[in-house]
C-alpha positions in Angstrom: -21.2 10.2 -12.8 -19.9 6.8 -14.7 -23.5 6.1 -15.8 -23.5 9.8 -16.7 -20.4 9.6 -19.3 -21.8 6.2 -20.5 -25.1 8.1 -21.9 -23.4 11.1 -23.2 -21.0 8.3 -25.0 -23.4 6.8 -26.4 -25.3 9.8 -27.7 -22.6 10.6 -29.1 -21.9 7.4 -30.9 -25.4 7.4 -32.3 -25.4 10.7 -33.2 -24.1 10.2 -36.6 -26.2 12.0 -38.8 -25.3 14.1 -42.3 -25.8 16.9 -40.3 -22.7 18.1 -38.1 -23.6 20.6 -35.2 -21.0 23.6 -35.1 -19.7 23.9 -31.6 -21.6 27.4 -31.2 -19.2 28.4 -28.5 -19.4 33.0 -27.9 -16.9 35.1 -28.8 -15.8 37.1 -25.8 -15.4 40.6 -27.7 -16.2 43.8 -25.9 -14.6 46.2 -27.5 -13.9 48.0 -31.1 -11.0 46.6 -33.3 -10.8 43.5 -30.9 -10.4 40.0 -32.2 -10.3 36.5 -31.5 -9.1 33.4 -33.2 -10.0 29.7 -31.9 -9.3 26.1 -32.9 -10.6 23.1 -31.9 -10.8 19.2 -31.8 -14.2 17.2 -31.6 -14.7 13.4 -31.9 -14.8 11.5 -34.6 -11.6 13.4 -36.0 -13.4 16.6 -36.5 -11.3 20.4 -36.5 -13.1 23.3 -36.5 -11.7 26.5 -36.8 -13.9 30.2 -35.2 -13.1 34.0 -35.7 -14.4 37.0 -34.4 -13.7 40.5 -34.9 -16.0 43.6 -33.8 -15.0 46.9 -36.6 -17.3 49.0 -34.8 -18.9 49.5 -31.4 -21.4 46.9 -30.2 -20.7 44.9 -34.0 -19.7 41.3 -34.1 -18.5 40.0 -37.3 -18.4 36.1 -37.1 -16.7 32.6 -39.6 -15.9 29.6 -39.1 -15.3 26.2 -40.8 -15.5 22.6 -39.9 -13.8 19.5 -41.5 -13.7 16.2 -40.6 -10.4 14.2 -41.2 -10.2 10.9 -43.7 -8.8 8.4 -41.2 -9.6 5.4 -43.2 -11.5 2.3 -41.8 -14.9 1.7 -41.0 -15.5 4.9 -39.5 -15.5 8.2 -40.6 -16.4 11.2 -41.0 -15.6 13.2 -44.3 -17.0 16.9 -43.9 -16.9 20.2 -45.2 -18.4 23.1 -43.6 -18.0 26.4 -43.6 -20.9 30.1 -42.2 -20.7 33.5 -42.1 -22.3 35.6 -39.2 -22.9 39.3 -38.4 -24.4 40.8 -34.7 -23.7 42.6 -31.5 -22.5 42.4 -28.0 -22.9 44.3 -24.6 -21.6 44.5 -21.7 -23.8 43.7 -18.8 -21.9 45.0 -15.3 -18.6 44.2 -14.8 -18.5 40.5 -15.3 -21.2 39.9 -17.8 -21.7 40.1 -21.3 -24.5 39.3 -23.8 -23.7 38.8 -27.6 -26.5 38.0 -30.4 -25.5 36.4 -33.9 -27.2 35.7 -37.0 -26.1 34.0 -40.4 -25.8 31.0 -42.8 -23.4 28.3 -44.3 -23.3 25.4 -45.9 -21.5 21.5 -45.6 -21.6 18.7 -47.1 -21.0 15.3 -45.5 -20.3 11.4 -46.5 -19.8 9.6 -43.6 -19.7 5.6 -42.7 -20.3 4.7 -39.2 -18.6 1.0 -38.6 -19.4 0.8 -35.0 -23.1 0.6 -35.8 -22.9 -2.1 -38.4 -21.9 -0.4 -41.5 -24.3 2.4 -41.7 -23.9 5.0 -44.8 -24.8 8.1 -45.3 -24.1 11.2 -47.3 -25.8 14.5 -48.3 -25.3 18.6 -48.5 -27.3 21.4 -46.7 -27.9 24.5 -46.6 -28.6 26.3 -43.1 -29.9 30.0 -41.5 -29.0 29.9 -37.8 -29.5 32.7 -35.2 -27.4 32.5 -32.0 -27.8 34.2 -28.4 -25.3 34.1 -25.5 -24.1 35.3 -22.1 -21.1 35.2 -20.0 -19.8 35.3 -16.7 -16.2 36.4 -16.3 -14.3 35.2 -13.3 -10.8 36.1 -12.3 -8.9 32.9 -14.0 -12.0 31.1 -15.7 -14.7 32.5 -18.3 -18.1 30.2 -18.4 -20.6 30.7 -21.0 -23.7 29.4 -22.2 -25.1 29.8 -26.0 -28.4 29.0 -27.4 -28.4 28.2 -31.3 -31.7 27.1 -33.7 -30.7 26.4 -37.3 -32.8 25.9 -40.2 -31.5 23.6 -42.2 -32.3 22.4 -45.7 -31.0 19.1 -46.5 -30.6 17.9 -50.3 -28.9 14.6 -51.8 -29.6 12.5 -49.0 -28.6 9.2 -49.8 -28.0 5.8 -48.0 -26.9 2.3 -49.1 -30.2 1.3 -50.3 -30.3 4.5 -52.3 -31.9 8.5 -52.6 -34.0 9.8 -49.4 -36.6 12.9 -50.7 -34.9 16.3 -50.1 -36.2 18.0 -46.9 -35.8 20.9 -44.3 -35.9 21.3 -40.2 -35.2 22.7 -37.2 -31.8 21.7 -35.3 -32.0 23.2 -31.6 -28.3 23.1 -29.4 -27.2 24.4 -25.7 -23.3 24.7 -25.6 -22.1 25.3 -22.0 -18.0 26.6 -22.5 -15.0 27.3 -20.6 -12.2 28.9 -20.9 -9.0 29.5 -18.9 -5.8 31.4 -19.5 -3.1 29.2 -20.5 -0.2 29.7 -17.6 0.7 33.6 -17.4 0.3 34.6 -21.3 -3.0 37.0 -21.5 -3.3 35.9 -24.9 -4.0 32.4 -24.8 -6.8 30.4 -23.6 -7.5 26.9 -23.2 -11.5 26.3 -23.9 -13.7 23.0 -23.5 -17.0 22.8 -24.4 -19.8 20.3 -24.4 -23.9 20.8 -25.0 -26.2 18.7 -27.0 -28.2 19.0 -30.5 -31.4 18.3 -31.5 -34.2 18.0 -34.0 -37.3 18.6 -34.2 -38.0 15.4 -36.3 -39.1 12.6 -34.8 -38.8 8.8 -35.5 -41.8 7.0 -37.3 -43.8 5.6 -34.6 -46.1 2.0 -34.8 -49.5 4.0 -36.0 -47.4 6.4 -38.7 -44.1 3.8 -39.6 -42.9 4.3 -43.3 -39.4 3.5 -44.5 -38.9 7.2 -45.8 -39.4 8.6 -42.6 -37.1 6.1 -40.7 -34.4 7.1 -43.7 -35.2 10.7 -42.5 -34.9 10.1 -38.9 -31.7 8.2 -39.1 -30.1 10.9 -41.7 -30.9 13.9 -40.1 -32.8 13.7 -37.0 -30.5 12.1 -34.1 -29.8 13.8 -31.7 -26.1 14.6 -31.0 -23.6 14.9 -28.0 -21.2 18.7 -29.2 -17.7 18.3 -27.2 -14.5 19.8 -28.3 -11.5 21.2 -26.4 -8.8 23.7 -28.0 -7.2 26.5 -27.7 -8.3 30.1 -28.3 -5.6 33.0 -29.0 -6.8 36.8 -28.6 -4.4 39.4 -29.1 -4.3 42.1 -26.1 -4.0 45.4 -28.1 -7.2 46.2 -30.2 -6.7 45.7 -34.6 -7.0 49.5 -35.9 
């Protein structure tokens, strides 16, 4: 377990990309006119706020932003993001549900990572994502389990030693999530999450080794470590 946390810590260290992963967690609406607001904190300083709200039968209507806090230093993480999404959900039994999301957003990142040397980056996408999810209610605990593929087109990418050529890809992510009522108030919830990002880029290897795609990798491609833990409010009479 020790040797467990050390990896995902690291991961997470190194994942320090322009491109910040949305925690992708799944609204738990199943029903009309019901609605749900969460907030969240991530490492690195990073708040994200998620709504959901379902105006008709079976219709999820999804936002949610991202920003990542100016603590000074030589680390940190200044972000802006911000998507829109639109879907459905269905119950599946008594304690199952399935929901499906598509959208887009966009962010836009400058970031200076101190712990690995004084490594600089900055840039702006654009991204289409489509998101699928299932979960399993329990008495006092709710687990879940999302699937999310962006594509993402990246544009000003830049490092210390100047411009990297615009380009798009493919960012894959599993989010596993949990949340549990906080003490007897059937409107708050306390949620954790953790799951992992990745790209379908790859770093240069000996035979193919050129500095633009090493700029590439290092901007965009690493893979990343997605953990958060907040707090999730979901009023118990339906919005008419």
């Amino acid at each position: 377990m020790k040797n467990t946390l050390l990896v995902l810590s690291f991961v997470s260290i190194t994942g320090c990309t322009v491109y910040v992963p949305m925690q992708s967690t799944m609204p738990l609406i199943e029903r009309q006119g019901q609605l749900e607001v969460a907030a969240s904190m991530h490492p690195a300083v990073l708040v994200e706020t998620v709504g959901a709200y379902s105006p008709l039968p079976h219709v999820l209507l999804t936002g949610a932003g991202k920003i990542g806090l100016n603590t000074g230093g030589d680390h940190y993480v200044r972000h802006r993001q911000a998507e829109l999404g639109m879907g459905g959900y269905w119950n599946i039994g008594e304690n199952w549900l399935l929901n499906a999301t598509a959208g887009g957003g966009y962010a836009m990142t400058n970031r200076q990572d101190g712990l690995l040397g004084g490594e600089y980056k900055r840039g702006r996408y654009s991204k289409a994502f489509g998101q699928i999810g299932t979960a399993c209610e329990l008495p006092f605990s709710t687990y879940s389990l999302t699937y999310r593929v962006d594509r993402v087109s990246f544009s000003g990418l830049a490092n210390r030693k100047g411009a990297i050529p615009n380009m798009g890809s493919y960012r894959h992510q599993l989010v596993v999530n949990n949340r549990r009522r906080l003490g007897q108030n059937e409107s708050w919830y306390l949620q954790s999450s953790i799951g992992l990002s990745s790209s379908n880029l790859e770093p240069s290897s000996s035979a193919n080794r050129t500095e633009t795609l090493d700029d590439q990798w290092f901007a965009a491609g690493i893979p990343a470590v997605i953990l958060g833990i907040g707090v999730v409010w979901q009023p118990q009479q339906p919005l008419r």
